[in-house]
C-alpha positions as CSV (number, residue, x, y, z in Angstrom):
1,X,35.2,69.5,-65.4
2,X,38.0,70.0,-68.4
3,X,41.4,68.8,-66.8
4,X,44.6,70.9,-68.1
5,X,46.6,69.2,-70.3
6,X,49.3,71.7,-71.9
7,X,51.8,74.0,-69.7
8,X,49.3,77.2,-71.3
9,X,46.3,75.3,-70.0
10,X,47.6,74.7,-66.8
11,X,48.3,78.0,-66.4
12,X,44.8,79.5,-67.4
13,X,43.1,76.4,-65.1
14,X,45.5,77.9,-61.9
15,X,44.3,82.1,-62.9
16,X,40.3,80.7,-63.0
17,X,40.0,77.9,-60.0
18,X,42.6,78.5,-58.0
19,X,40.1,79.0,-54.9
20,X,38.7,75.8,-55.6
21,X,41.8,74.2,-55.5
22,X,42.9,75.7,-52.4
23,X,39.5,74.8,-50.4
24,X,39.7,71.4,-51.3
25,X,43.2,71.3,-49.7
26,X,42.3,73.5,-46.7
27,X,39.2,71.1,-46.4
28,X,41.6,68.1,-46.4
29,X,40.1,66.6,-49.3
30,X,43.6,66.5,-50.8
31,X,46.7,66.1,-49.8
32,X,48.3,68.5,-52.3
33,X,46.8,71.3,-54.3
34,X,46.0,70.1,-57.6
35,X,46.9,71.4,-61.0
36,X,49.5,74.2,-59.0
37,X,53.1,74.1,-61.0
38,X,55.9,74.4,-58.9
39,X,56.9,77.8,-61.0
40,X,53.5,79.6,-59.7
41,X,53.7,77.8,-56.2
42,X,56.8,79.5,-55.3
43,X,55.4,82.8,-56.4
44,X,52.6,82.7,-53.8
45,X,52.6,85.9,-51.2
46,X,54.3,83.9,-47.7
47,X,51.4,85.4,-46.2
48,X,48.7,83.7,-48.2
49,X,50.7,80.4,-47.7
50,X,50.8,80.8,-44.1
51,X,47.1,81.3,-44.0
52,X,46.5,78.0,-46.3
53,X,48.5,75.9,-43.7
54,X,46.8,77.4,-40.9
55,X,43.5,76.5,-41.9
56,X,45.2,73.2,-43.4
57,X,47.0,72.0,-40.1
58,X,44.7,74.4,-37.1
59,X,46.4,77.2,-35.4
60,X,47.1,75.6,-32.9
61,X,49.7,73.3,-34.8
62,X,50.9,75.6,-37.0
63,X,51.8,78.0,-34.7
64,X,53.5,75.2,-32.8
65,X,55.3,74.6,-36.2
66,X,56.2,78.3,-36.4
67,X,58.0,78.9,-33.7
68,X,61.5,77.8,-34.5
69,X,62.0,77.6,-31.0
70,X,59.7,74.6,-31.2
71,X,60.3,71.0,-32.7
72,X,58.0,69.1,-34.8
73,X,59.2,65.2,-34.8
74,X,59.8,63.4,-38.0
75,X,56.7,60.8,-38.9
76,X,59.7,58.4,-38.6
77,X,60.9,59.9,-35.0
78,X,59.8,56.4,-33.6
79,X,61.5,53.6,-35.8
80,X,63.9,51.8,-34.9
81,X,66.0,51.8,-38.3
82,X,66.1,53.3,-41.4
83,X,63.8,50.0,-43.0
84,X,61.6,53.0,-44.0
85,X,64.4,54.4,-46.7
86,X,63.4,51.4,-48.7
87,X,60.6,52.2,-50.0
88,X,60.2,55.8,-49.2
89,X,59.0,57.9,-52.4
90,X,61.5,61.2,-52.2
91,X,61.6,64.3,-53.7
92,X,65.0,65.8,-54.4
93,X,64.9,69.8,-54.0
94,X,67.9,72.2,-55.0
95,X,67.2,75.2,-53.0
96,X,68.8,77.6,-55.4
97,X,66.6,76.7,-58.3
98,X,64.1,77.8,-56.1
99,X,65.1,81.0,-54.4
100,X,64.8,79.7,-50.6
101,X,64.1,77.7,-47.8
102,X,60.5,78.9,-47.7
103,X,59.9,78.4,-51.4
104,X,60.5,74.5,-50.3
105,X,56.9,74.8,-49.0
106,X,55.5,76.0,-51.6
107,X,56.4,73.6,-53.8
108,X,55.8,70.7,-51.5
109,X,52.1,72.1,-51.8
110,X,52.4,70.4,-55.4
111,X,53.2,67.2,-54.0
112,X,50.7,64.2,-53.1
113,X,50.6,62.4,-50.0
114,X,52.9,59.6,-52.1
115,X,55.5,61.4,-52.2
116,X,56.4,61.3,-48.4
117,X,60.3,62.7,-48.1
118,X,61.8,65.8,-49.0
119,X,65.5,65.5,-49.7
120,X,67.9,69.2,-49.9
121,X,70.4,69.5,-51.9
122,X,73.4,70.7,-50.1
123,X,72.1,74.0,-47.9
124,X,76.1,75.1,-46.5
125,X,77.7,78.5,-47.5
126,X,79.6,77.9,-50.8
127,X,83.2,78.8,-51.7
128,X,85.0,80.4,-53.8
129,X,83.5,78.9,-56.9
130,X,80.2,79.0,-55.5
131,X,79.5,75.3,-55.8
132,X,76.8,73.9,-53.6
133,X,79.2,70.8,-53.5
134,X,81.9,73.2,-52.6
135,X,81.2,74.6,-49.0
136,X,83.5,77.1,-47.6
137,X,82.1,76.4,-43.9
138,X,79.2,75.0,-41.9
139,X,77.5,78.0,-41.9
140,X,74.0,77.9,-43.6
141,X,74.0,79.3,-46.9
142,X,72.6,82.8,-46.8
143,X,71.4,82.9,-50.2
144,X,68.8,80.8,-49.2
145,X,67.2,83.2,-46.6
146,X,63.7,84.5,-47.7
147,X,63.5,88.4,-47.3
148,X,59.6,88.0,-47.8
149,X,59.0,85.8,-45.2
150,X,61.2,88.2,-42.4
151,X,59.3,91.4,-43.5
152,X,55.7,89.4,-43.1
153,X,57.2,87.6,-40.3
154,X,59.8,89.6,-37.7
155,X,60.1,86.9,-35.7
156,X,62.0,84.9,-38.6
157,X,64.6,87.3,-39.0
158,X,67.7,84.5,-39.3
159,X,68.4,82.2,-42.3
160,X,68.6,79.7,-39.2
161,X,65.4,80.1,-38.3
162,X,63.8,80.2,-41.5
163,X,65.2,76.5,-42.1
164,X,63.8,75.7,-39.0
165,X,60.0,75.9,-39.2
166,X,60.1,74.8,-42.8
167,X,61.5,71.6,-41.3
168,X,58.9,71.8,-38.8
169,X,55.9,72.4,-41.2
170,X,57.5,69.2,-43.5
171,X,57.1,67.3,-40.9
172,X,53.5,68.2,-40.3
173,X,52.9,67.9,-43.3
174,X,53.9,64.2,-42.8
175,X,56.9,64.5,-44.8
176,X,61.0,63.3,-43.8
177,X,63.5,65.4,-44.4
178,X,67.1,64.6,-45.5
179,X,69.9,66.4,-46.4
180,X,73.0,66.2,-48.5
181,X,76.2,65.3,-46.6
182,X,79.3,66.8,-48.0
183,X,82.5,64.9,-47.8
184,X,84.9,67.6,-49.3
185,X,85.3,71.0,-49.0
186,X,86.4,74.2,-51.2
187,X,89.4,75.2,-51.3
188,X,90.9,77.8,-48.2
189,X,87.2,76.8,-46.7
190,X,87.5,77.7,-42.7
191,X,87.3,73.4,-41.9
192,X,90.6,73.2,-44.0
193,X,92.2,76.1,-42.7
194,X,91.6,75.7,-38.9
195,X,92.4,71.4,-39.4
196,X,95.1,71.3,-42.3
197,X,97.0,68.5,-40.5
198,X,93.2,66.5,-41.8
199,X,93.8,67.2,-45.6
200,X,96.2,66.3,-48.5
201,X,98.4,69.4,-49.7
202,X,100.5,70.3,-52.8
203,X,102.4,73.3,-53.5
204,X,102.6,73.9,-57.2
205,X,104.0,76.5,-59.6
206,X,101.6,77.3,-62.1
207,X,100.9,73.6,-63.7
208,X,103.7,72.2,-61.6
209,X,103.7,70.4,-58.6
210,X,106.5,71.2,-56.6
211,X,106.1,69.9,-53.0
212,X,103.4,66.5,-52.3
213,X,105.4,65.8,-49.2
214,X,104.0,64.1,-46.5
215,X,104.2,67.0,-44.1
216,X,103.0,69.8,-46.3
217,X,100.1,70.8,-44.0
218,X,102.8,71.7,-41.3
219,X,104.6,74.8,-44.0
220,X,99.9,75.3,-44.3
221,X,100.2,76.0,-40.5
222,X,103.2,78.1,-40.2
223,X,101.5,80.3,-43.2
224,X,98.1,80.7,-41.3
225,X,99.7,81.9,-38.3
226,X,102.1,84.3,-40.1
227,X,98.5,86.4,-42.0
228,X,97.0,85.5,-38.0
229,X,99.9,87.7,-36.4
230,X,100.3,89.8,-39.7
231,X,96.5,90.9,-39.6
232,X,95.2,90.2,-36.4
C-alpha cells in the first residue's frame, strides 16, 4: 500500500479507503483512525460517528457513555496523586477552532493511543470582548453547543449535556480530561458584579485615573443597587 505523504494525497487516500480505515478501528486493530486529518474528522455526520463508537466501544458501553445522566470514571479515577501528569502525553484542544464540544471527538478519532489526555481550552461564556480568557460568567459557553448532534440526538438538547457525554466517551476512550482554569474575569462579568468587594477598582476619565481608593468597590455596590431598583 502507497502511504500519503502531501496534504492533496492525504485527502484523495481519506475519499478512496476511508472504510478500511474505519474497520480497522471498529475492529480494534487501532487505536485511532489512520491517515483522517482533523479538518475532515470534524466534518463527519454525528450519526456516522456515533455508529463507529458503538461498534468501537459495544452498545452496551456507549450507551452508558451517552447518557449524560451517567458517569464514565477517568482511567486515572483510582490514583492517588497527580504522579501521572508527569509523563502524560496531552493534547491541547481550542473548542472554537473547532466548532464544538462534539467536534472534540472527532478529532480525538485522529489521535493514537499515545496521546492519552485531552486538555480544553477555556469552555466558559465570554465577555464583552469575546475572549475565551475573558469569561463573563460560569455559564458554559453556548457557542460551543452542536446543533447536529441535538437534531440526530433529542435527548442532548443542552450545551450541558453535550459536554457531558463527550467527557464520558473521552474517558472510554481511555483518555483524561482537563480543563483550563481561569483566574480573571471580563470586565462587568456577573462574578465581579455580584462580589466587587473581591476585585481591585478605578474610576477614570477617559485616560485618567481619578479614584484607586481602597474602598472603591463600596461607590461599585451603591451603583449596582441603584440600575437593581432602577430596572428591577
Amino acid at each position: 500500500m502507497t502511504f500519503p505523504e502531501s496534504y492533496d494525497d492525504f485527502r484523495q487516500f481519506w475519499m478512496n479507503n476511508q472504510q478500511t480505515a474505519i474497520s480497522s478501528y471498529i475492529a480494534n486493530n487501532q487505536s485511532f483512525i489512520s491517515n483522517l486529518l482533523p479538518e475532515q474528522a470534524v466534518q463527519m455526520p454525528a450519526v456516522q460517528l456515533a455508529y463507529i463508537l458503538e461498534k468501537r466501544f459495544g452498545q452496551q458501553d456507549f450507551f452508558r457513555a451517552f447518557n449524560p445522566e451517567n458517569t464514565i470514571d477517568s482511567p486515572v479515577q483510582n490514583f492517588e496523586n497527580g504522579e501521572w501528569l508527569k509523563t502524560v502525553n496531552m493534547v491541547g484542544i481550542n473548542v472554537r477552532t473547532i466548532g464544538s464540544f462534539w467536534n472534540v471527538i472527532k478529532y480525538a478519532l485522529t489521535l493514537p493511543k499515545a496521546q492519552s489526555s485531552i486538555h480544553l481550552l477555556p469552555i466558559w461564556e465570554c465577555g464583552v470582548v469575546a475572549s475565551l480568557y475573558g469569561i463573563a460568567s460560569w455559564n458554559i459557553n453556548p457557542e460551543f453547543f452542536d446543533d447536529e448532534l441535538a437534531i440526530a440526538f433529542p435527548h442532548l438538547n443542552t450545551i450541558e449535556k453535550q459536554l457531558k457525554i463527550v467527557n464520558n466517551i473521552l474517558h472510554l476512550m481511555g483518555k483524561t480530561v482537563g480543563m483550563d482554569v481561569i483566574p480573571h474575569t471580563d470586565r462587568y462579568s456577573e462574578i465581579t458584579l455580584t462580589n466587587p468587594q473581591f476585585f481591585e477598582w478605578l474610576q477614570r476619565k477617559e485616560f485618567e485615573i481619578t479614584d484607586h481608593s481602597e474602598n472603591l468597590h463600596e461607590k461599585v455596590q451603591e451603583a449596582i443597587l441603584d440600575f437593581l431598583y432602577q430596572y428591577g
